[in-house]
Residue, then its C-alpha position, 0 to 999 in steps of 0.5 A: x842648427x847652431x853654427x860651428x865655431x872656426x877656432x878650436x876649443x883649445x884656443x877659446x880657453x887660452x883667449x878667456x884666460x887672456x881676456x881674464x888675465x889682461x885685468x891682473x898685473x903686479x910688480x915681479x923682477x922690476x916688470x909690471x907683469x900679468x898672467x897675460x904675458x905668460x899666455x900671449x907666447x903659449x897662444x902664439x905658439x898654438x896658433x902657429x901650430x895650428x896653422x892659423x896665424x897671420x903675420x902682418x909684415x908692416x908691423x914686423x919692419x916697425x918693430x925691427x926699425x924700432x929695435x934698431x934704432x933703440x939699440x944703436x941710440x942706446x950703445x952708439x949715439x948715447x955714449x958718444x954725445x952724453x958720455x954715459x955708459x949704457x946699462x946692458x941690465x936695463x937695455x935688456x928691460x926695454x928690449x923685452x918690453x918691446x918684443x912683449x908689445x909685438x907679441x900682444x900687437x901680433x896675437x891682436x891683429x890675429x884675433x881680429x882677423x878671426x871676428x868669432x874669436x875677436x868678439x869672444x875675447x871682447x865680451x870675456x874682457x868687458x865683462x871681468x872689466x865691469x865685474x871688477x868695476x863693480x866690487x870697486x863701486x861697492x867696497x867703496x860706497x859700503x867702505x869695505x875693509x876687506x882686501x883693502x890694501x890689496x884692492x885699493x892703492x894707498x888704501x884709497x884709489x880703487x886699482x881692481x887687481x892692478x898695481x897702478x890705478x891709472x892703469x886700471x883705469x885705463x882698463x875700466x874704460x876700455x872695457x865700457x865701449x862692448x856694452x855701449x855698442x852691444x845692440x842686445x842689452x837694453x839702454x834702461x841696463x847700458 
């Protein structure tokens, strides 16, 4: 008998489409943003409302330290000792960038609570990884025109579906520890 998965089908398909969606990010109203930062707050929302949501208090007092101190520098210390008037509009930016952080941070630490759905959210976001990887590896060798200013930055640096190439980095990267790790692929495949 195949056993039964603690989270509900509804939550599996929203940590796929994060798991997706964290592969994809482009420049919107001076953000660099992903469908991935729609998702987090809909997946908070559904956890919470499912009852099966964790709120870690160390991060929470972190995060509100943080903001404090980001707002009194911004508004008090900097104006005072550099004569500079604060820009509300990009006060705002960085405010939100911070809350989105704790958003990802918060739904992270729920899902490795979780191992099942931790574990479905890992192999869903390697393999997109290394499936991107790949079509980087084979429109570079084979010189592949096609989605060549879309897929590659300045036409040469091979970014996936990201807007910065050391951010895709990043994510081919910490895509490759799930099958170095993984005990069911063969070494001759790793």
């Amino acid at each position: 008998m195949k056993k039964k998965e603690s989270f509900k089908h509804p939550t599996l398909f929203l940590i796929t489409i994060l798991a997706v969606s964290l592969h994809q990010a482009g420049y919107i109203l001076g953000f660099n943003m992903s469908i991935a930062d729609i998702l987090i707050p809909l997946l908070l929302i559904y956890l919470v409302m499912q009852k099966n949501f964790v709120i870690p208090i160390n991060s929470i007092i972190f995060f509100s330290i943080l903001i404090t101190i980001t707002t009194f520098t911004t508004f008090f210390i900097t104006p005072y000792m550099f004569k500079v008037i604060p820009n509300f509009i990009n006060y705002a930016k960085e405010l939100i960038k911070l809350i989105v952080s704790l958003l990802y941070l918060l739904i992270g630490y729920n899902m490795f609570l979780n191992r099942s759905m931790f574990h479905k959210f890992i192999k869903t976001y390697s393999w997109v990884g290394v499936i991107i990887g790949t079509i980087g590896i084979i429109f570079t060798i084979f010189n592949v025109a096609i989605f060549r200013d879309y897929l590659f930055f300045a036409g040469i640096r091979f970014d996936g579906l990201m807007e910065d190439p050391n951010y895709y980095s990043i994510l081919i990267l910490t895509s490759v520890p799930y099958f170095i790790e993984n005990q069911n692929i063969s070494v001759s495949i790793k």
